[in-house]
N, C-alpha and C positions, 0 to 999 in steps of 0.2 A: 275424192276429197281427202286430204292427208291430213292427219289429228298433230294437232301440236301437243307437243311434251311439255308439262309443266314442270320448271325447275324444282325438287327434291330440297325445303329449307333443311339447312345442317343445325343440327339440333348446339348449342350454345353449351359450352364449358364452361363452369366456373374456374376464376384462374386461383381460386387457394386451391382447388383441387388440382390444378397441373404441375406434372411432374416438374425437375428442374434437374439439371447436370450437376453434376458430381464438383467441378469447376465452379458452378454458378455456388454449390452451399459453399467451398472453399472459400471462396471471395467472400461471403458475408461473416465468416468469420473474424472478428475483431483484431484478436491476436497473430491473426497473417501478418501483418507489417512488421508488426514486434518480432516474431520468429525468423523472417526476412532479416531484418536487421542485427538479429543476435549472433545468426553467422555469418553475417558477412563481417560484424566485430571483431569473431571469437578467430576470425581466417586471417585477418589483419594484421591480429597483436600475435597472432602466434606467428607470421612471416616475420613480425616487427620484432622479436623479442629477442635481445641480446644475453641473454644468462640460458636460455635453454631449459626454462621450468613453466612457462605459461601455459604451454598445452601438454602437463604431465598432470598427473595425479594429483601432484603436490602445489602444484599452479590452482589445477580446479579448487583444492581446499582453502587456498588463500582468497580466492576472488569471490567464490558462495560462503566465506565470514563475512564480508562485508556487503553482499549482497544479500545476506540473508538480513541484516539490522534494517536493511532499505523492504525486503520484502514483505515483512512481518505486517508492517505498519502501513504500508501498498496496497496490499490488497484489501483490507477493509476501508481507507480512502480510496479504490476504486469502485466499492459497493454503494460509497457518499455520492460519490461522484456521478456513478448511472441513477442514482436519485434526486442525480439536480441539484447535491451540496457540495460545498467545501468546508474543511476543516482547516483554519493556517495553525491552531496553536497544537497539533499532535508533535509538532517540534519541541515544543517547549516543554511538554510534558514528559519526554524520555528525562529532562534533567530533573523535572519537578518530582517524578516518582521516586527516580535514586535518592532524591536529597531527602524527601520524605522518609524516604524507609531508613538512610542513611541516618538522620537527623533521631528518630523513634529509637534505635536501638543502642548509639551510640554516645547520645545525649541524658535519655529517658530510660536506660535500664531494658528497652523492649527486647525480647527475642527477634528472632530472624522470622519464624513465618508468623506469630503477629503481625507483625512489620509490613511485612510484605503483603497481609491480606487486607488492613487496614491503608494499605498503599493503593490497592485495586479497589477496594473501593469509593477511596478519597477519588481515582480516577472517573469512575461511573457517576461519580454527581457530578463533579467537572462536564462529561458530556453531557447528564440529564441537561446540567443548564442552559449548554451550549446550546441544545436540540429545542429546550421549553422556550428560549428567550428567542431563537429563529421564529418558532409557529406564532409564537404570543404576539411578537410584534411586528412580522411582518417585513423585517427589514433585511438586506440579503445576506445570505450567512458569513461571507468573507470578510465583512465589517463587523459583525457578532464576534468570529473568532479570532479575526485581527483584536480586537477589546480585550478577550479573553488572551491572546498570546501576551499582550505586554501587561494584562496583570500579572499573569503567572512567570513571568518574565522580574519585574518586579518583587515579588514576591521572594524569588529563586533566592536574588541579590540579596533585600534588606533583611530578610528573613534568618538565612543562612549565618547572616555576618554579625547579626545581632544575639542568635545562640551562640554559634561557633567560635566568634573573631574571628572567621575568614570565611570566604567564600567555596568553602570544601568542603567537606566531611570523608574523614578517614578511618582507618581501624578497626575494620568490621571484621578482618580472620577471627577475634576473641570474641566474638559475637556468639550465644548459645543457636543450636541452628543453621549457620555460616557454611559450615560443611555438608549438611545434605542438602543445604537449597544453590548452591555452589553445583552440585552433582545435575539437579532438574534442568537448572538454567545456563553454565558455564563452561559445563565439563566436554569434554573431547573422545572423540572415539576412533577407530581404524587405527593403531598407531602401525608406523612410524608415520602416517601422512595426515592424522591429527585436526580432521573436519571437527566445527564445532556444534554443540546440539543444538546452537542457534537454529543451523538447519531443516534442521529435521520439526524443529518448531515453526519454523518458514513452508516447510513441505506440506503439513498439516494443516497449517491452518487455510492454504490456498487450496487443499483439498476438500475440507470443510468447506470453505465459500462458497466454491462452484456447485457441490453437492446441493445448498442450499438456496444459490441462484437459478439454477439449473430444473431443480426435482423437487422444489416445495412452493407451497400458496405463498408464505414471506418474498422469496423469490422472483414471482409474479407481482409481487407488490410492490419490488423495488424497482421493476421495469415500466410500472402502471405510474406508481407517483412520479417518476424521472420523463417519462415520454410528456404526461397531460397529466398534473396534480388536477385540478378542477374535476376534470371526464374521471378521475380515478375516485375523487371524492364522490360524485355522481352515482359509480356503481357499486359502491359499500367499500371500497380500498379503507384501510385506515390509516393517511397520509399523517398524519402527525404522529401516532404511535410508530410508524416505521422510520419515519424519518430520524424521532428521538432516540428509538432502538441502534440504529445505525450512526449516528454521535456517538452514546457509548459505548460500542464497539469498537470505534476510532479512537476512542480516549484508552479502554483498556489495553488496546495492540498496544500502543507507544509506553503505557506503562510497564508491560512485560518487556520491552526494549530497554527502557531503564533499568526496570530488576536485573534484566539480562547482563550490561554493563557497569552495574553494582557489584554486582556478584566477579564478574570475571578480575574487574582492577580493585573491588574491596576500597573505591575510592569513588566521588562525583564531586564534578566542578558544577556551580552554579551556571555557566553558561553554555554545558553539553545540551545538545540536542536541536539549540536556537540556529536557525536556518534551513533545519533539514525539511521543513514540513514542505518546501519547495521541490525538495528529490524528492520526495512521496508523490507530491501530484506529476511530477514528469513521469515517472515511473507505470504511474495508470496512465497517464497520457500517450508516451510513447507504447503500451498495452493493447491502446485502440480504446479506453474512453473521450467518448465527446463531451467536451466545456459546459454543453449544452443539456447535457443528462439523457437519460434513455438507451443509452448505447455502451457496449461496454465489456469487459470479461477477471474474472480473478485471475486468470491464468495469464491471461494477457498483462497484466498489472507483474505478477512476477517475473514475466520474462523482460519486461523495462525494466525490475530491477536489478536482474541479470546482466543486462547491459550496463548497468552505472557500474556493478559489481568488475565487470571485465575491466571496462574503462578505466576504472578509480585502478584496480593493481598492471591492466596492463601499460596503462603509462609508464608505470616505475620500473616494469621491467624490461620496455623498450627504450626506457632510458632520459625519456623526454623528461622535458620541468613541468614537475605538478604545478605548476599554477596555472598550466591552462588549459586543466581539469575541465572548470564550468563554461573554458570556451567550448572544451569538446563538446558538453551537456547542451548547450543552447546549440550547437550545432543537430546534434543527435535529435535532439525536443522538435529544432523544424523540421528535420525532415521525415520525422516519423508522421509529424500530422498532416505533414505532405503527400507520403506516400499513402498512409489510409484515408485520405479525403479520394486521391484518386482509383482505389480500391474499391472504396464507398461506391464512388459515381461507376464503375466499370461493376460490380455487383445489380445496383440498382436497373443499370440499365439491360441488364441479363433479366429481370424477371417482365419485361415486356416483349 
C-alpha cells in the first residue's frame, strides 16, 4: 500500500512586509512626472533658443528668478494641498504684504524691519482666519479663500488709493533699514551671472518642507488629515490645528514673496500678485499632488515650479509671443496630471 503525501501548506506573507523593486518605489514617487517633464522642457527650449544663453549659466539664473517667486509660495501650497486644502488668496497677498509694509514705512514713519515683521504678521492672522473659518464652518476652503482673495483684493485698491492717491506706493531706498533687508531678501550673488537669493530662499524652504513632511509626526499629520480627516480625527491627529498651521504658512510664504518684491523694485502696485495663486496650485500639481489630498511631495511642487520658471523665460528666448504663455501652462497642467494618473495606476498595480 503506497502512503499519500500531504501537500506541505506554504506558510502566508504579509504583503507590507514584501520586498518591492527598486522601479516599483520609483514609480510611487510623486515627483517622477514632474522630473520627467522638467527635461524634457529644459531639452526643448534649449534646441528652441535663439540668442544662445538658455542652457548657460546665465540662462539658468534668469529662469530660477522667476522660478523661485513661483516656488517659495509652491511648496507650502503643496503641503495645503496633500491636506486636502486650497489656498486661492496666497496671490493676493504677495501684493497685500508689499503695500502693507510699503504703506507702514513710507506713510507712517515705520522702519524697514518693523515693517516687515509687522508685515508677517498681519499675514499669520490672515491664515489663522483663513484656516479657523474652513474648520469653523465647514464649508470648502476654495470659497473661504476665494472671500478672502477679493477682500484683500479690495482692500489693496481702496485702501492704497485712499492713503497714497494712487494705487502704488513708492520710495523706500530712504527708508531706515532698506539697505540691509534689501541684502536678506533682494540681493544677488555669483557675479557676473548674478542668481537672486530669492533662491536660495526657494532652496531652503523646499528643504525644510520635505524634511518636515518626510521625518516628523506634523508630517504624518499632513498625510493622515489629506488621505481620511474623520480616521485621522479617530486616532488623536489634530486635524484642525494642522490644517490652520498649514494656512499660515501659505500665508507667510506669499508674504516673504512680497517683501522679496518690495525690496528689489522699492515699489508695489496694488494689483501684483492677483492671479498667480493659480501658478502655485499648478506648480504642486504638475509636482504630483492630487486635487484630492493625501498624495503629494515639496520637491515635486518645486520642480513644477521650475518648469513655469523655464517656460515663462524660455519662451522669450526662443523668440515666441508671450501671450501664449498660459496656453503653454494649461498645456503642461494636462499633461502632467496625465502623465501621474498613469504612473499612479502603473505603481499601484506593481504592488500586487
Amino acid at each position: 500500500m503506497t502512503a499519500t503525501s500531504t501537500p506541505t501548506a506554504q506558510p502566508q506573507t504579509d504583503e507590507r512586509l514584501a520586498t518591492t523593486s527598486w522601479l516599483t518605489r520609483l514609480l510611487r514617487r510623486p515627483e517622477l512626472g514632474a522630473l520627467m517633464g522638467a527635461v524634457v522642457i529644459y531639452v526643448m527650449f534649449s534646441a528652441a533658443d535663439t540668442t544662445g544663453v538658455f542652457a548657460t549659466i546665465t540662462g539658468t539664473a534668469r529662469w530660477t528668478d522667476y522660478a523661485s517667486g513661483v516656488g517659495i509660495v509652491a511648496v507650502p501650497v503643496a503641503l495645503l494641498m496633500i491636506a486636502g486644502e486650497f489656498d486661492l488668496s496666497s496671490g493676493v497677498m504677495v501684493g497685500t504684504s508689499g503695500l502693507l509694509c510699503g504703506v507702514l514705512t513710507t506713510e507712517y514713519g515705520w522702519a524697514m524691519w518693523p515693517a516687515i515683521a509687522a508685515t508677517f504678521a498681519f499675514a499669520a492672522v490672515i491664515g489663522l482666519i483663513n484656516g479657523w473659518l474652513v474648520m469653523l464652518t465647514g464649508l470648502p476652503s476654495f470659497i473661504v479663500t476665494l472671500a478672502m482673495f477679493f477682500s484683500l483684493r479690495g482692500i489693496n485698491l481702496g485702501a492704497t488709493k485712499s492713503i497714497t492717491g494712487t494705487v502704488r506706493v513708492a520710495g523706500l531706498r530712504d527708508v531706515p533699514g532698506y539697505d540691509s533687508a534689501s541684502k536678506i531678501f533682494s540681493s544677488t550673488f555669483w557675479h557676473p551671472y548674478d542668481y537672486r537669493i530669492a533662491v536660495v530662499w526657494w532652496i531652503g524652504i523646499t528643504i525644510l518642507a520635505t524634511v518636515v513632511l518626510s521625518r516628523t509626526r506634523f508630517g504624518n499629520w499632513i498625510f493622515a488629515v489629506g488621505g481620511d480627516a474623520n480616521a485621522a480625527r479617530n486616532t488623536g491627529v489634530p486635524v484642525r490645528r494642522t490644517k490652520i498651521t498649514l494656512f499660515v504658512m501659505t500665508q507667510l510664504a506669499a508674504a516673504l514673496v512680497g517683501i522679496i518684491s518690495l525690496t528689489r523694485l522699492a515699489s508695489m502696485q496694488a494689483g501684483q500678485g492677483v492671479g498667480q495663486e493659480f501658478t502655485y496650485i499648478i506648480a504642486a500639481v504638475v509636482g504630483g499632488c492630487l486635487l484630492t489630498g493625501g498624495y503629494g511631495s515639496p520637491i515635486g511642487a518645486s520642480i513644477g515650479a521650475a518648469i513655469i520658471g523655464m517656460a515663462f523665460i524660455g519662451i522669450t528666448y526662443a523668440g515666441w509671443n508671450s501671450d501664449w504663455l498660459y496656453l503653454f501652462l494649461g498645456v503642461i497642467l494636462f499633461a502632467a496630471v496625465l502623465v501621474n494618473t498613469l504612473i499612479g495606476k502603473r505603481a499601484a498595480g506593481a504592488r500586487k
